[in-house]
KEKE-3310 file (N, C-alpha, C; in steps of 0.2 Angstrom, whole numbers, plus 5000, padded with zeros to 4 digits):
npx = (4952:4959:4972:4980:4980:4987:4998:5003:5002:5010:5023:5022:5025:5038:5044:5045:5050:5062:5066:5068:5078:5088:5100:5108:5111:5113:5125:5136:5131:5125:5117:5111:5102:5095:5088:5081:5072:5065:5059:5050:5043:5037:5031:5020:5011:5011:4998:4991:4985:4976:4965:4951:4951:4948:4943:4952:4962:4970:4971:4980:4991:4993:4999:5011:5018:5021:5032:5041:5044:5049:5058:5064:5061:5057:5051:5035:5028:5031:5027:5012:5009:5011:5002:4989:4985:4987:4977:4967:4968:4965:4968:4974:4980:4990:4999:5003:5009:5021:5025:5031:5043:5049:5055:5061:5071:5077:5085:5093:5102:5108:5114:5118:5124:5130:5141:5146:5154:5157:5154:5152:5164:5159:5166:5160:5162:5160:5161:5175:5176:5179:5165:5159:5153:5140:5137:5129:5128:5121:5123:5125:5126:5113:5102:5100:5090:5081:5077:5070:5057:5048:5045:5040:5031:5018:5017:5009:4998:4994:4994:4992:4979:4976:4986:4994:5003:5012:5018:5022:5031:5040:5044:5051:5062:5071:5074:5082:5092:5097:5100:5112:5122:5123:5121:5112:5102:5089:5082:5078:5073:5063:5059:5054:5045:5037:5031:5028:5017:5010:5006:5000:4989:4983:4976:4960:4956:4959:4953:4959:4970:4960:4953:4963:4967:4964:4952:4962:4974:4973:4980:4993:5004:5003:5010:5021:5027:5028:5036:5047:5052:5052:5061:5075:5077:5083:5091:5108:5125:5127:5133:5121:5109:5114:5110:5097:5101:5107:5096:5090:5101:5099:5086:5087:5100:5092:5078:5068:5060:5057:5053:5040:5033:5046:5061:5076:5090:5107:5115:5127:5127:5123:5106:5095:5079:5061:5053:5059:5065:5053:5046:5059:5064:5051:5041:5032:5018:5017:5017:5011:4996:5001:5002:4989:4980:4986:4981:4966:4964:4968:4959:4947:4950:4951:4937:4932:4931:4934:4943:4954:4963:4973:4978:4993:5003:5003:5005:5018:5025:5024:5033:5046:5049:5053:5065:5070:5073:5061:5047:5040:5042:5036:5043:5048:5037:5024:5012:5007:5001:4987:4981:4974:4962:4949:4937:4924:4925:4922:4935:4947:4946:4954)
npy = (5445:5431:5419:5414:5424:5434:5431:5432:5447:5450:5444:5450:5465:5464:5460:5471:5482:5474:5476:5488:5494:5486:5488:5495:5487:5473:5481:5478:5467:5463:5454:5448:5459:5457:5446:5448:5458:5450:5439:5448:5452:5440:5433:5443:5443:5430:5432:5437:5433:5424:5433:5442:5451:5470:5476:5488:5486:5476:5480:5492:5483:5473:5484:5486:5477:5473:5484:5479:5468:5472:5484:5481:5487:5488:5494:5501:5487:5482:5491:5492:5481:5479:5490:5485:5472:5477:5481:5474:5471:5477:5493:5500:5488:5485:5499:5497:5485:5489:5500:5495:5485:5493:5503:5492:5489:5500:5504:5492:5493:5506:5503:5489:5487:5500:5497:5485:5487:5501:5519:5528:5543:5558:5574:5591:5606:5623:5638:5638:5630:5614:5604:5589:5575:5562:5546:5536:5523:5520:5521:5537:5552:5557:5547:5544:5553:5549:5537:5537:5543:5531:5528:5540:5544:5534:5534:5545:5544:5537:5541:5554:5561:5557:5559:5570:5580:5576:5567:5577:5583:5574:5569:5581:5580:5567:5572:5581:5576:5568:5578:5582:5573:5569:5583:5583:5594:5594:5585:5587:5601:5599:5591:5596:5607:5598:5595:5607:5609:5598:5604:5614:5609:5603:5612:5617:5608:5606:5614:5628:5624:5620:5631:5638:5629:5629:5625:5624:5617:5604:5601:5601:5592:5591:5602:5603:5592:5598:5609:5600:5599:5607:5619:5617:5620:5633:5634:5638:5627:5627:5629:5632:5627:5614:5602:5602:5607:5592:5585:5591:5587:5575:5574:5579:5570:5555:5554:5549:5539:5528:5529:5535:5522:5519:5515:5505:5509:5515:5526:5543:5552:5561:5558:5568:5567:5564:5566:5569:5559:5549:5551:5547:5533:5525:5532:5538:5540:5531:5538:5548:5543:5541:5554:5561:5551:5554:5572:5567:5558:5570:5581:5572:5573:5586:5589:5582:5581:5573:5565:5574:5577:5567:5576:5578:5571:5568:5580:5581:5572:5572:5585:5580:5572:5580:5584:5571:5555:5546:5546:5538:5524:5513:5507:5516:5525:5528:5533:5531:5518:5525:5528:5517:5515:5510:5522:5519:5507:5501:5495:5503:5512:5523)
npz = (4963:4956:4962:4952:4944:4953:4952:4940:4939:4946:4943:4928:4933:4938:4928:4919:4928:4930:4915:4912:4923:4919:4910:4919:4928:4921:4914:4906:4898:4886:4880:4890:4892:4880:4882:4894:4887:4878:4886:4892:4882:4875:4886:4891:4875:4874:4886:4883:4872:4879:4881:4882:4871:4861:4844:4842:4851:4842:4833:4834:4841:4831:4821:4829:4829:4817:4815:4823:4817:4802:4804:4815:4828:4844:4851:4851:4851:4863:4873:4871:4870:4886:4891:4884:4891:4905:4909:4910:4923:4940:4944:4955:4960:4955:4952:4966:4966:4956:4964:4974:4970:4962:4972:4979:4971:4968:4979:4979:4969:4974:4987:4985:4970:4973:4980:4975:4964:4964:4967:4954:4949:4943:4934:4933:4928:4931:4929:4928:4940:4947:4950:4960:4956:4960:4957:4964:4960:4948:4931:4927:4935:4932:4932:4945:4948:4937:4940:4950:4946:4943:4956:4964:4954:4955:4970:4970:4963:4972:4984:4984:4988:5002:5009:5007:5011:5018:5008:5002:5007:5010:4994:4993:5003:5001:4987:4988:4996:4986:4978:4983:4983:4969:4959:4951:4941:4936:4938:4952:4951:4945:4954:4966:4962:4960:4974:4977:4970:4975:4989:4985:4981:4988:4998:5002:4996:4980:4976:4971:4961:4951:4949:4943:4931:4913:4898:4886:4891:4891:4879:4880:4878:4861:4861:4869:4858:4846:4849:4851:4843:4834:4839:4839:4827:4825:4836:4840:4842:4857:4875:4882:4874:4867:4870:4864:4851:4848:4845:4833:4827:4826:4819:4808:4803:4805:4805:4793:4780:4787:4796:4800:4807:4816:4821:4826:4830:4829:4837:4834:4842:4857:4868:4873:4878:4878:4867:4851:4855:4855:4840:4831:4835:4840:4833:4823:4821:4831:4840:4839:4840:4855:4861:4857:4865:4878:4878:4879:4890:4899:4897:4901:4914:4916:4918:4928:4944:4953:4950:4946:4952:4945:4935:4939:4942:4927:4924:4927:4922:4908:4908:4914:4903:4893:4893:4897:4889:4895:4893:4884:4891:4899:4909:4916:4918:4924:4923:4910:4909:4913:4900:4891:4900:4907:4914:4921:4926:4941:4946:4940:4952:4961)
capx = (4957:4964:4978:4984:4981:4990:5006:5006:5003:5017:5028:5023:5027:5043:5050:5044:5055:5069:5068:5070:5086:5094:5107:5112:5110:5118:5128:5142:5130:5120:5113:5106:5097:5090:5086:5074:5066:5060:5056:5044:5035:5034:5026:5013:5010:5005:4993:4986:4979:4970:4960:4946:4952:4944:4948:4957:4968:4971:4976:4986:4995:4997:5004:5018:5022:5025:5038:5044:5045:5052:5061:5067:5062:5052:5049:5030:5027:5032:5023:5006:5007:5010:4996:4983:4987:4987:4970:4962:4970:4963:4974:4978:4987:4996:5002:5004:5017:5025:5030:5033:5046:5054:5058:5066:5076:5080:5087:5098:5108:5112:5116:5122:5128:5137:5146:5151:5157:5159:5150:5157:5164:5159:5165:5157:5167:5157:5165:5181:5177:5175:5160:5162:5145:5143:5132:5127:5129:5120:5129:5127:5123:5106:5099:5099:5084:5078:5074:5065:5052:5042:5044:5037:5022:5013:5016:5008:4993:4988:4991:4991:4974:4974:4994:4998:5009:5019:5019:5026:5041:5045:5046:5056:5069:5073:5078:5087:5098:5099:5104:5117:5127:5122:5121:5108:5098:5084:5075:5078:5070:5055:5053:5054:5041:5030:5031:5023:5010:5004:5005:4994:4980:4979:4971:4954:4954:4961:4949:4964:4970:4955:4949:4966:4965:4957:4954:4967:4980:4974:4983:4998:5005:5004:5013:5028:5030:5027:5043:5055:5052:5054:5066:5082:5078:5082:5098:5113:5125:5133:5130:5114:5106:5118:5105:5093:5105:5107:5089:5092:5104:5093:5080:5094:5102:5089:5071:5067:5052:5056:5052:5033:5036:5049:5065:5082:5100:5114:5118:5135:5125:5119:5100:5089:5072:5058:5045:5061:5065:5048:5046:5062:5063:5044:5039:5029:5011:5013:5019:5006:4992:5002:5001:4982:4981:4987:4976:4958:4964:4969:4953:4942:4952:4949:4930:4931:4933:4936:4950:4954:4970:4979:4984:4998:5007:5002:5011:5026:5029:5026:5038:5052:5050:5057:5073:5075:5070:5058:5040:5037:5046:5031:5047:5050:5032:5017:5006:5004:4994:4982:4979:4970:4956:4939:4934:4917:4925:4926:4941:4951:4946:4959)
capy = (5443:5425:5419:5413:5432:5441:5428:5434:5453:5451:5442:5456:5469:5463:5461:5479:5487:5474:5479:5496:5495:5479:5493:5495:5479:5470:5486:5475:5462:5466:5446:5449:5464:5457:5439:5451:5460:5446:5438:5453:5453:5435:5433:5448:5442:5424:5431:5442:5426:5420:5439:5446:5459:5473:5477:5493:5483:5471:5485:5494:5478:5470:5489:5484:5468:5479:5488:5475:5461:5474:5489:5478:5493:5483:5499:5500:5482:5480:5497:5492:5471:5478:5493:5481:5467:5478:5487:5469:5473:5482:5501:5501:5484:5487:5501:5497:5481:5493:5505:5491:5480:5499:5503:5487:5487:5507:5501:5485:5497:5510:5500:5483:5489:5504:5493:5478:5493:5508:5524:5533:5551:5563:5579:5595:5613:5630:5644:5635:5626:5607:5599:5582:5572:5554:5542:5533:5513:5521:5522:5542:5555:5561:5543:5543:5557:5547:5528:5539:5545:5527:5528:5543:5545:5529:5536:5553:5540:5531:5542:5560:5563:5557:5563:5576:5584:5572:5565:5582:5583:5567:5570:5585:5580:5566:5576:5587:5571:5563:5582:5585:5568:5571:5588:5582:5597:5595:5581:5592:5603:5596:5587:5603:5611:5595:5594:5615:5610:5595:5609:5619:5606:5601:5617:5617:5601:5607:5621:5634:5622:5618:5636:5642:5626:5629:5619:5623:5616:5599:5602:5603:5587:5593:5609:5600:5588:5603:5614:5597:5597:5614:5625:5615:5624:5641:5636:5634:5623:5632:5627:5633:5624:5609:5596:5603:5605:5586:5586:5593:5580:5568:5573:5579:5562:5550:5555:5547:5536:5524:5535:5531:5518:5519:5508:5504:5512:5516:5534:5545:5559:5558:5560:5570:5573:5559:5568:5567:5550:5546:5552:5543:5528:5525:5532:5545:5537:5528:5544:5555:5541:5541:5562:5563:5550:5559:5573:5564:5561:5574:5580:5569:5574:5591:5589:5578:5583:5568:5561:5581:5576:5565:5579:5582:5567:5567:5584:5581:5566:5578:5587:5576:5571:5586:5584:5564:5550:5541:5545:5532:5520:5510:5506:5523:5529:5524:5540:5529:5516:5529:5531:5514:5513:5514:5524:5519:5502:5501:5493:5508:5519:5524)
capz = (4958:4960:4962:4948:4940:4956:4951:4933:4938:4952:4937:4924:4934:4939:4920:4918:4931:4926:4908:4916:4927:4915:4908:4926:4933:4916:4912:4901:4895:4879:4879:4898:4892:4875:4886:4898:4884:4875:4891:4893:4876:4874:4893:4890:4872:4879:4891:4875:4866:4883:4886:4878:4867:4856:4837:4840:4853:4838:4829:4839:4839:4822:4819:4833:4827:4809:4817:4825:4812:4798:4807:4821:4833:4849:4857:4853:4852:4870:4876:4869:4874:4892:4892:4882:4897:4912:4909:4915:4931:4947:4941:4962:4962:4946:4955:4973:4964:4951:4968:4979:4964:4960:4978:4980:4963:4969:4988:4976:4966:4978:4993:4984:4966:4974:4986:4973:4958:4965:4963:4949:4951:4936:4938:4930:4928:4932:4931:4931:4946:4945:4954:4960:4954:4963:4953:4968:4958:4942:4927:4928:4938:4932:4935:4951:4949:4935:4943:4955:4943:4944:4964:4964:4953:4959:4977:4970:4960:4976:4992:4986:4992:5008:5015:5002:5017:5020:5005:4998:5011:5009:4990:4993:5009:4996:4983:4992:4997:4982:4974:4988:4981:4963:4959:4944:4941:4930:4943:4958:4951:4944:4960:4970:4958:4961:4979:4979:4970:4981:4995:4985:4978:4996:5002:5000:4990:4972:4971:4969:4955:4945:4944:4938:4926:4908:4896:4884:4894:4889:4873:4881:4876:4857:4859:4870:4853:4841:4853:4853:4833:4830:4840:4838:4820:4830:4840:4840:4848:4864:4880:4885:4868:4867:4872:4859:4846:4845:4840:4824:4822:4826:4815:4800:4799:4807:4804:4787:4778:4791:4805:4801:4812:4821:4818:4829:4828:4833:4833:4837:4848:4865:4865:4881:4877:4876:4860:4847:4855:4850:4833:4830:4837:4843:4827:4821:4821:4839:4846:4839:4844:4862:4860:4859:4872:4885:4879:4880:4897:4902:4896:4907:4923:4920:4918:4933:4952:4960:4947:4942:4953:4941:4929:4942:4940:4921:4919:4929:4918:4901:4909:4914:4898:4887:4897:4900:4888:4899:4893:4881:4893:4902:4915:4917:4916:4925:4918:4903:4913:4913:4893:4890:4904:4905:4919:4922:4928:4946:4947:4940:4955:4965)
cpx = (4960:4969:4985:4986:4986:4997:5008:5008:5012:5026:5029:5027:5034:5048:5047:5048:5061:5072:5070:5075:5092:5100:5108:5115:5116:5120:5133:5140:5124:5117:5110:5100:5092:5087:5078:5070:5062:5057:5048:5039:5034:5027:5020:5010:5007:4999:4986:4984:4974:4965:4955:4945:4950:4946:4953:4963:4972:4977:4982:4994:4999:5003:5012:5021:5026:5031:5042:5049:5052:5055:5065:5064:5053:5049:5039:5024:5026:5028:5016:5003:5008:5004:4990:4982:4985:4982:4965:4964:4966:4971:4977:4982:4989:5002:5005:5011:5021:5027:5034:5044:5049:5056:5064:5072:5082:5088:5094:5104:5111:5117:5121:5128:5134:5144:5149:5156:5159:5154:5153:5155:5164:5162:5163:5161:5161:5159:5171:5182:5175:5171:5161:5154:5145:5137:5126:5124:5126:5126:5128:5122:5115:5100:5097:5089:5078:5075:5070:5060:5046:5041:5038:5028:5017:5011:5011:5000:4990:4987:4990:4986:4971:4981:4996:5004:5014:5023:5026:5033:5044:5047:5053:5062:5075:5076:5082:5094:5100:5104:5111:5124:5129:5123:5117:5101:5090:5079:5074:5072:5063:5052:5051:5047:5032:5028:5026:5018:5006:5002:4998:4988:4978:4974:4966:4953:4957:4958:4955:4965:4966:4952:4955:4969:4959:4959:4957:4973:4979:4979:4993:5006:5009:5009:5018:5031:5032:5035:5048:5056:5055:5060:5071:5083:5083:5089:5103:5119:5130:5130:5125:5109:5109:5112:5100:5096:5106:5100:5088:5095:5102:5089:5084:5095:5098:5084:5071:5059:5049:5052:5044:5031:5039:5055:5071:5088:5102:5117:5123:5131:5121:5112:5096:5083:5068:5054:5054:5064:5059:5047:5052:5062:5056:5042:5034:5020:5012:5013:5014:4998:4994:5000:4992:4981:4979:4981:4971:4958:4964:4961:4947:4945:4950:4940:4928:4934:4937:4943:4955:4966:4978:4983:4991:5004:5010:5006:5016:5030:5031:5031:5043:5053:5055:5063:5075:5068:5066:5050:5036:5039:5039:5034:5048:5044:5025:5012:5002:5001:4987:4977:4974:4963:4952:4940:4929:4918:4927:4931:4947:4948:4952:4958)
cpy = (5436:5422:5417:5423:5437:5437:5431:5442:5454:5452:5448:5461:5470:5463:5467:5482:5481:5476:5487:5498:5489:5481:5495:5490:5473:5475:5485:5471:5462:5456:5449:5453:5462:5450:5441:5452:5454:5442:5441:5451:5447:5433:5435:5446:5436:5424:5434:5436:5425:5427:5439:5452:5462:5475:5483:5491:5480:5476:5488:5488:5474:5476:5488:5481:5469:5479:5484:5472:5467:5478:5487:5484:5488:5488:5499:5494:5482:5486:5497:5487:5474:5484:5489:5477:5471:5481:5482:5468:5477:5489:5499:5497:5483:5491:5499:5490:5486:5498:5500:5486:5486:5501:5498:5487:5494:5505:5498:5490:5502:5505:5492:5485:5494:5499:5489:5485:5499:5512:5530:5539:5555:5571:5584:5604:5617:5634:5644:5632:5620:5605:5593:5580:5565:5550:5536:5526:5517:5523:5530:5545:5557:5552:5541:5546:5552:5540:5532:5539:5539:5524:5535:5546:5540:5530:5545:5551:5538:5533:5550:5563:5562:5558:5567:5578:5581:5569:5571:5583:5578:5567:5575:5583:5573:5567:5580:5581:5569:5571:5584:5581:5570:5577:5590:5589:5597:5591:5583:5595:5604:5593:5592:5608:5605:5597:5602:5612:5605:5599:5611:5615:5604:5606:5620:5612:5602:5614:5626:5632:5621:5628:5640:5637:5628:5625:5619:5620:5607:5597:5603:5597:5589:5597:5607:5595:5593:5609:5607:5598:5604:5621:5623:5618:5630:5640:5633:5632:5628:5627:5626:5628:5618:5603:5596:5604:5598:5584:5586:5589:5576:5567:5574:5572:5556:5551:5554:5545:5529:5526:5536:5526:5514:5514:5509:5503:5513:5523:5537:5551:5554:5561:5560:5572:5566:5559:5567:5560:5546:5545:5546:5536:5523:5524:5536:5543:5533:5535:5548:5552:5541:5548:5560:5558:5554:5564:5572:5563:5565:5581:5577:5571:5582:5591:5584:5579:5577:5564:5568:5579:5573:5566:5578:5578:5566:5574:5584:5575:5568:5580:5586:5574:5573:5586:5574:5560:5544:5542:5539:5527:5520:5509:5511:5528:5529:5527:5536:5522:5518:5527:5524:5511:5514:5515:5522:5513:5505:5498:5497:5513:5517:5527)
cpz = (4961:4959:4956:4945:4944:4955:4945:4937:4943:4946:4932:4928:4934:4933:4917:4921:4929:4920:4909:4917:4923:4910:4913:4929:4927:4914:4905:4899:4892:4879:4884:4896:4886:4881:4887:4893:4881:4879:4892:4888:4874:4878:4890:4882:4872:4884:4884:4873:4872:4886:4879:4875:4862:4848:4838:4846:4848:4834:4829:4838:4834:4821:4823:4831:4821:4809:4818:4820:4805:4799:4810:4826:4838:4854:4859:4855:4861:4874:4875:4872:4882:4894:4890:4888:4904:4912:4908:4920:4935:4944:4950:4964:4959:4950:4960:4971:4960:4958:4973:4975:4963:4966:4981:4975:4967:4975:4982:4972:4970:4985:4989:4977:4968:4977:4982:4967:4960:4967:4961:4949:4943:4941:4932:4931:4928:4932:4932:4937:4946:4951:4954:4959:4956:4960:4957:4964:4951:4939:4924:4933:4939:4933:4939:4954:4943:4935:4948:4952:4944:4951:4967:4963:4955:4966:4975:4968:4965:4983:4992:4992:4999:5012:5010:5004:5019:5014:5000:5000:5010:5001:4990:4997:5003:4991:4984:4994:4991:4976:4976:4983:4972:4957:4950:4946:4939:4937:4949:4957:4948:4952:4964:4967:4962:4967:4980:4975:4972:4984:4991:4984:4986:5000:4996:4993:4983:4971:4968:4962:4949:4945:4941:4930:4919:4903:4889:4887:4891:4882:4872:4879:4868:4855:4863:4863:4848:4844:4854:4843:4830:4831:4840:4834:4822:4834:4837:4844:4852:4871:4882:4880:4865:4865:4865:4851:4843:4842:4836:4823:4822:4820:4806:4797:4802:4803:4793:4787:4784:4799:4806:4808:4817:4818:4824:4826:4832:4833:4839:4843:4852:4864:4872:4879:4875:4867:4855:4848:4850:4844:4830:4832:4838:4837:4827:4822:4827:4844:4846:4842:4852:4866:4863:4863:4876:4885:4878:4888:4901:4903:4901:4912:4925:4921:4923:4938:4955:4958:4944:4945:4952:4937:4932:4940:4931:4918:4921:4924:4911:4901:4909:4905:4888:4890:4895:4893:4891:4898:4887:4881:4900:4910:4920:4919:4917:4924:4911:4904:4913:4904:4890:4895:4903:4913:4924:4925:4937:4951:4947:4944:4959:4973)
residu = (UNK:UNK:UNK:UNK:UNK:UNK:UNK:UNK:UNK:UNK:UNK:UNK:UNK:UNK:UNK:UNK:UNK:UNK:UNK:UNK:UNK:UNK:UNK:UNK:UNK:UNK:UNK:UNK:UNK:UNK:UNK:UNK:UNK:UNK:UNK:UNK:UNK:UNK:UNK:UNK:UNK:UNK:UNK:UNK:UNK:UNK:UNK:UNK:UNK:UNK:UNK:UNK:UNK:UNK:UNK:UNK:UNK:UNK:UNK:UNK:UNK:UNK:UNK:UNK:UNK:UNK:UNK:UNK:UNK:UNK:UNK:UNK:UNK:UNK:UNK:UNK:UNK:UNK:UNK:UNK:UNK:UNK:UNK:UNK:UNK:UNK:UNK:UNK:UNK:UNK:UNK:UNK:UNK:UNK:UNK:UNK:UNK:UNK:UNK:UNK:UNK:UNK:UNK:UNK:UNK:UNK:UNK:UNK:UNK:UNK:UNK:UNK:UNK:UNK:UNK:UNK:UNK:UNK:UNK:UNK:UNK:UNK:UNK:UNK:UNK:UNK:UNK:UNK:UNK:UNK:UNK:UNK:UNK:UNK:UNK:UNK:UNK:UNK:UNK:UNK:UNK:UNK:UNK:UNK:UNK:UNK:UNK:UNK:UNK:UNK:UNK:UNK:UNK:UNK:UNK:UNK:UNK:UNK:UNK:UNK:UNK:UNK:UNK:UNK:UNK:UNK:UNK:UNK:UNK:UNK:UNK:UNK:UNK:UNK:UNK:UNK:UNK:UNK:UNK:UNK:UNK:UNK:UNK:UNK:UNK:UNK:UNK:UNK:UNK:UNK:UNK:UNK:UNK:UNK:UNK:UNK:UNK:UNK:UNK:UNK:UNK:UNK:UNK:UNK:UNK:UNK:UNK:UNK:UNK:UNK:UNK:UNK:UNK:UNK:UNK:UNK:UNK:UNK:UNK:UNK:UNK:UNK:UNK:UNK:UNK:UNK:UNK:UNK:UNK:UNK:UNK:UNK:UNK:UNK:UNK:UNK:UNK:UNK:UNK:UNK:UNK:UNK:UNK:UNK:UNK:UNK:UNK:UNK:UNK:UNK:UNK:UNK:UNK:UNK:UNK:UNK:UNK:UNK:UNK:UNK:UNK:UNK:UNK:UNK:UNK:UNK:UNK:UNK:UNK:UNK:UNK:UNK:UNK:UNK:UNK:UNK:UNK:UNK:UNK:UNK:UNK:UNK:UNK:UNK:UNK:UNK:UNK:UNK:UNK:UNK:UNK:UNK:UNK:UNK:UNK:UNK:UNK:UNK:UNK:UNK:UNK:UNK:UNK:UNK:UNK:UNK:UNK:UNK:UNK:UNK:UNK:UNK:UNK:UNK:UNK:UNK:UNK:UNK:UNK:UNK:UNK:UNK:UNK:UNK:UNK:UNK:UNK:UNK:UNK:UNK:UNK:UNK:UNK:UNK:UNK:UNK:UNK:UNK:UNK:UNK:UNK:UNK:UNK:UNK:UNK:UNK:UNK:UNK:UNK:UNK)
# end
């Protein structure tokens, strides 16, 4: 790769994890933040004329620009210009900057943001007892677990296979600190889940994994969109069901003709879960092309030994997903890297 191409990738990457952290970093300044993203899709947009692109990139595209131009909603434009771009890259140095740029950004906000701002105290009642929740410079609690997520999987993408062991304590001993401060459950406890089952692919190479693996599971994708769409029907709001409950109002007073497409608002509820984000926001035809995606890869890894190891990553991030809006955030997301490669190139080995 030469050098002009490793200054863009450096540059791309870098306005991918700023667009990321840019409601942390600029919290109070709505210009800053739109500044960056158009930065972004301009950038990746200019390198798009000088590549050699195929028609169902085009496609993909013009459909973005749709959205864009007539919904206002920049969400899959921007998700498409930097998947289309980055899949003329080597996959290991995409990553290897995308973990290096999100490490550093991570370190800036705790260590500098806390110190210039604060780190704001939430507190949370249980049983009548208030927990004190430390945000550690994010603007809440549960972010702390969730800016991890693209330090994470890139580290799980390019060294599983060769330090699992360490790699899993070191996931775990982190999250055990970061739960101590925080008291964010949901990312604890995913990381904790992941961390077991690096333990177990390690012994004896995956085999344990791939023969309790079948291949319905590839379909798993479908049946998480099909359960954010459906059981909100089914509750009601209390505690336990809250988060899901908004759902229904999402899709009550939002989900219309526009929702084809996807389009940008402004709505009174708070909204955790990436699949009704999608459908609204994203839009109903990029999400369900985003959907079968995943499953066609997931597909190929299980019918392949030597890459079989990437579901892992790939379902810890489905999963994160039903909880936290971050799966059809490229910044937030580096599972979806994966969904435009050709395999058979070998640049994207790992």
């Amino acid at each position: 790769m030469n050098f002009e191409k490793r200054i863009f990738l450096l540059y791309s990457v870098f306005l991918i994890v700023l667009q990321g952290y840019s409601k942390v970093i600029f919290f109070d300044n709505e210009i800053s933040q739109k500044i960056v993203f158009y930065s972004l899709v301009f950038s990746f947009l200019a390198y798009f004329l000088f590549i050699k692109y195929d028609k169902k990139d085009l496609l993909i595209l013009f459909l973005s620009v749709i959205a864009f131009l007539s919904l206002g909603n920049g969400s899959a434009l921007k998700l498409f210009l930097i998947l289309i771009v980055l899949k003329y890259f080597p996959l290991r140095k995409v990553l290897k900057n995308y973990l290096i740029i999100n490490v550093l950004f991570y370190v800036f906000v705790i260590f500098v943001l806390k110190a210039d701002y604060g780190s704001n105290i939430y507190t949370r009642e249980i049983n009548g007892v208030y927990e004190i929740r430390n945000t550690l410079g994010f603007d809440n609690p549960n972010k702390a677990f969730y800016y991890l997520v693209p330090i994470i999987i890139p580290l799980v993408m390019l060294y599983m296979k060769r330090c699992a062991n360490l790699l899993s304590l070191g996931i775990l001993l982190i999250s055990i600190l970061i739960f101590k401060e925080t008291l964010s459950q949901t990312g604890f406890y995913l990381n904790v889940i992941l961390s077991i089952i690096i333990l177990i692919y390690n012994i004896k190479d995956g085999r344990i994994l791939r023969k309790v693996s079948f291949g319905f599971i590839a379909y798993t994708p479908i049946i998480l969109l099909l359960l954010a769409l459906v059981l909100p029907l089914f509750l009601n709001p209390d505690a336990f069901s809250m988060r899901m409950y908004y759902w229904s109002l999402y899709l009550r007073d939002y989900f219309s003709i526009k929702s084809l497409l996807g389009y940008s608002m402004v709505s009174e509820y708070p909204l955790d879960g990436s699949y009704i984000y999608g459908v609204i926001y994203f839009g109903v035809i990029f999400t369900v092309f985003v959907i079968f995606k995943y499953i066609k890869i997931i597909k190929e890894f299980l019918a392949n030994k030597k890459r079989f190891y990437l579901i892992i990553p790939v379902f810890y991030m489905l999963a994160y997903g039903f909880s936290e809006t971050n799966l059809f955030e490229v910044a937030f997301n580096p599972t979806l890297l994966l969904l435009f490669l050709n395999y058979s190139q070998e640049k994207n080995e790992l």
